[in-house]
N, C-alpha and C positions, 0 to 999 in steps of 0.2 A: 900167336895162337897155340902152337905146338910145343912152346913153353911152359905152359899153364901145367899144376899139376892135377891129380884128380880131383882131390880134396878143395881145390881153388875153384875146379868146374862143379863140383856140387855147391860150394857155396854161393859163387853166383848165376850159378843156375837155380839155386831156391830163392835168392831171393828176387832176380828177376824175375820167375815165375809167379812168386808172391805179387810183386807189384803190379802184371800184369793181368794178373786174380783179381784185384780192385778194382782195377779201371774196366774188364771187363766184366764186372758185376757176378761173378763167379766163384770170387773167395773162400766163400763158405760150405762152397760142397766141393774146395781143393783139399786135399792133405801136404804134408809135406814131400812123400815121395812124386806127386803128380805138377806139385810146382819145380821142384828142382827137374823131372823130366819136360816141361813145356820151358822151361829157364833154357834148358840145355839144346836142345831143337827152336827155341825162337834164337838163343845165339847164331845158330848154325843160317838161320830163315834173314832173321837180322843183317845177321855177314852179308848174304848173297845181295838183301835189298838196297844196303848203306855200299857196299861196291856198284850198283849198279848204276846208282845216282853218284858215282865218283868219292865217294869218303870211303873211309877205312873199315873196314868190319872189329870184328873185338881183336883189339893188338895186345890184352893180357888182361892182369887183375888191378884196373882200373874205374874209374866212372864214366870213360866213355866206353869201352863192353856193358858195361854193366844197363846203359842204355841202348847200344846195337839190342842187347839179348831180351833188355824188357819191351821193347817196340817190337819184334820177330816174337816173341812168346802171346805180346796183346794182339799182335796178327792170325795167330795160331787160333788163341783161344778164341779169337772174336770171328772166325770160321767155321769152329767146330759146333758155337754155338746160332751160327745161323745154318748151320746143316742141323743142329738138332730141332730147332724151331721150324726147318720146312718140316720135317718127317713128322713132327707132333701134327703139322696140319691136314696128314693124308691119314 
């Protein structure tokens, strides 16, 4: 993880965030600073969850980070939008 350089954490932190823009139905009102920052924080969210259940968190600039980061970023986002969908209801 502490390998990685910056430029390697923004790129897979866009485009996990990108991916998990799709799936959580949110894509289109992401930009790209806001996927690369949910990329980068679902990594980090990722790490903690795939360690907890015994696998490895992002070990570098591969396809399994790249997956830790899009799972931890579709957690992220698929939180913030059921926190926005309660507040729309009060």
């Amino acid at each position: 993880m502490g390998n990685m350089s910056i430029i390697a954490w923004i790129v897979l932190g866009g485009v996990a965030g990108w991916i998990a823009s799709i799936f959580a139905g949110v894509g289109k009102k992401m930009g790209c600073l806001l996927n690369i920052f949910a990329g980068i924080a679902g990594a980090i969210v990722g790490g903690a969850l795939f360690r907890y259940f015994g696998r490895s968190g992002v070990t570098g600039f591969d396809w399994w980070s790249l997956l830790v980061a899009s799972v931890g970023a579709l957690v992220i986002l698929l939180a913030l939008k059921l926190i926005g969908l309660l507040l729309k209801r009060d």
